[in-house]
C-alpha positions as CSV (number, residue, x, y, z in Angstrom):
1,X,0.0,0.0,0.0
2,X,1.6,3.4,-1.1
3,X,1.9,5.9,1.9
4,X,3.5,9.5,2.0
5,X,3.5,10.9,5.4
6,X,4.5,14.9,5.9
7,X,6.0,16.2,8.8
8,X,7.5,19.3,10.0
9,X,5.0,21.7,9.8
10,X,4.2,24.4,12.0
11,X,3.6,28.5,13.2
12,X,6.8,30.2,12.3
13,X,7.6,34.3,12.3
14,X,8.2,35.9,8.9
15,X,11.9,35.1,7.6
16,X,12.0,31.8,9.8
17,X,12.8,28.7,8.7
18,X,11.4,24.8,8.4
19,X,12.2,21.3,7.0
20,X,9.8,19.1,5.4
21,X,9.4,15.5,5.2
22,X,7.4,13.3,3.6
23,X,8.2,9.5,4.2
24,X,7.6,7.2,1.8
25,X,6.4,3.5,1.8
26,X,4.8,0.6,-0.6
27,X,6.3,1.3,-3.4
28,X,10.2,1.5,-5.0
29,X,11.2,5.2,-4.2
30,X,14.3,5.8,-5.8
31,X,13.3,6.0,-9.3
32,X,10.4,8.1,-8.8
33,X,9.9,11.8,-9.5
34,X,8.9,13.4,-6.1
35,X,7.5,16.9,-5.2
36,X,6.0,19.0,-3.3
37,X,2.6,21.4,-3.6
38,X,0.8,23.8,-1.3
39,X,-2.7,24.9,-1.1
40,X,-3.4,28.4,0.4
41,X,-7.4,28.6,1.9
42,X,-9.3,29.6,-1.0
43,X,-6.5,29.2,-3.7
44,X,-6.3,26.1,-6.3
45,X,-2.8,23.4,-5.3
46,X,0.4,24.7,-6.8
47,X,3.5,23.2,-7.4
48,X,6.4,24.0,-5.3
49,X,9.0,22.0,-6.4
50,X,10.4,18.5,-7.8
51,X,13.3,16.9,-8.0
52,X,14.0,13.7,-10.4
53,X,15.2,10.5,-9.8
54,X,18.5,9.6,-11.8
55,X,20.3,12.9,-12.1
56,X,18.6,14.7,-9.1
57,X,17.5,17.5,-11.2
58,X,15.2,19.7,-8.9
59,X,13.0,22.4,-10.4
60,X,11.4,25.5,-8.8
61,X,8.1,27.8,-8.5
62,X,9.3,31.5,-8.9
63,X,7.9,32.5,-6.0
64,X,10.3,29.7,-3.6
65,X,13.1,30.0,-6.1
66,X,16.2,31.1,-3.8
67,X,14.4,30.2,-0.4
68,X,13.3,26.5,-0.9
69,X,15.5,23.7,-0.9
70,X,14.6,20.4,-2.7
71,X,16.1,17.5,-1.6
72,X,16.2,13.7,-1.4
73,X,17.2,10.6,0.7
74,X,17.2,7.2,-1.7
75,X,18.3,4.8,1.2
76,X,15.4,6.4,3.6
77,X,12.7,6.7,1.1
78,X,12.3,10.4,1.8
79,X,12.6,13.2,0.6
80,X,12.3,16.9,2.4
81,X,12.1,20.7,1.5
82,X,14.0,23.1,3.2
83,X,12.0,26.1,3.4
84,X,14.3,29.6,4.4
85,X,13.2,33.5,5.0
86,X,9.2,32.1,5.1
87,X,7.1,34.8,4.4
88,X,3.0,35.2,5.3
89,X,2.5,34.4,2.1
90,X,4.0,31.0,1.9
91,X,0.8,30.1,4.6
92,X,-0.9,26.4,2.5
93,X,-0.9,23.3,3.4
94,X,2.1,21.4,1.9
95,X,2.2,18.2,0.5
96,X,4.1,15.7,-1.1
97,X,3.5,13.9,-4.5
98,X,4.2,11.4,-7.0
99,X,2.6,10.6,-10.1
100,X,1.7,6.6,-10.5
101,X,1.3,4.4,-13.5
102,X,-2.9,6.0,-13.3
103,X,-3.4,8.2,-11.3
104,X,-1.3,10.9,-8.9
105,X,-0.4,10.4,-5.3
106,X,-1.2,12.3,-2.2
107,X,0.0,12.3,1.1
108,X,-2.2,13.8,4.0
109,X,-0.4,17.2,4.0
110,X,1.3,19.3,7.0
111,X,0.2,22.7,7.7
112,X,2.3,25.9,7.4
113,X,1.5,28.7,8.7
114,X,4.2,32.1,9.0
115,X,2.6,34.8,10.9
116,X,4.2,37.5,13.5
């Protein structure tokens, strides 16, 4: 049974900082394409960022680009985003994705929330 499981959200003041994980079971991890997408209340899912599976080739939403960080660990089946000088808003839920054979999956998603 495919699982992603976030962690790592939180409250954090304007130019803080967190890490996101999203933990990753039932299915072979390394070769897949992972990423990450927020949802702000009343705003449709964006992507945040990906990175691939054989080079490590990570790709970024303008507005994270220079304060997000990408990254993945093969032999822990995770992969995390290192999120620097948070601003209000970068407020969504975050979650983690992968695209399968049929359909796309989702994991539950960790809140974020960056407010003085």
């Amino acid at each position: 049974q495919v699982r992603l499981v976030e962690s790592g959200g939180g409250l954090v003041q304007p130019g803080g900082s967190l890490r996101l994980s999203c933990a990753a079971s039932g299915f072979t991890f390394s070769p897949v394409t992972m990423s990450w997408y927020r949802q702000a209340p009343g705003k449709e899912r964006e992507l945040v960022a990906f990175i691939t599976s054989t080079s490590g080739g990570t790709n970024y939403a303008d507005s994270v680009k220079g304060r997000f960080t990408i990254f993945r660990d093969n032999a822990k089946s995770t992969v995390y985003l290192q999120m620097n000088d948070l601003q209000p808003e970068d407020t969504a839920v975050y979650y983690c994705s992968f695209p399968g054979r049929f359909l796309r999956f989702w994991g539950q998603g960790t809140q974020v929330t960056v407010s003085s």
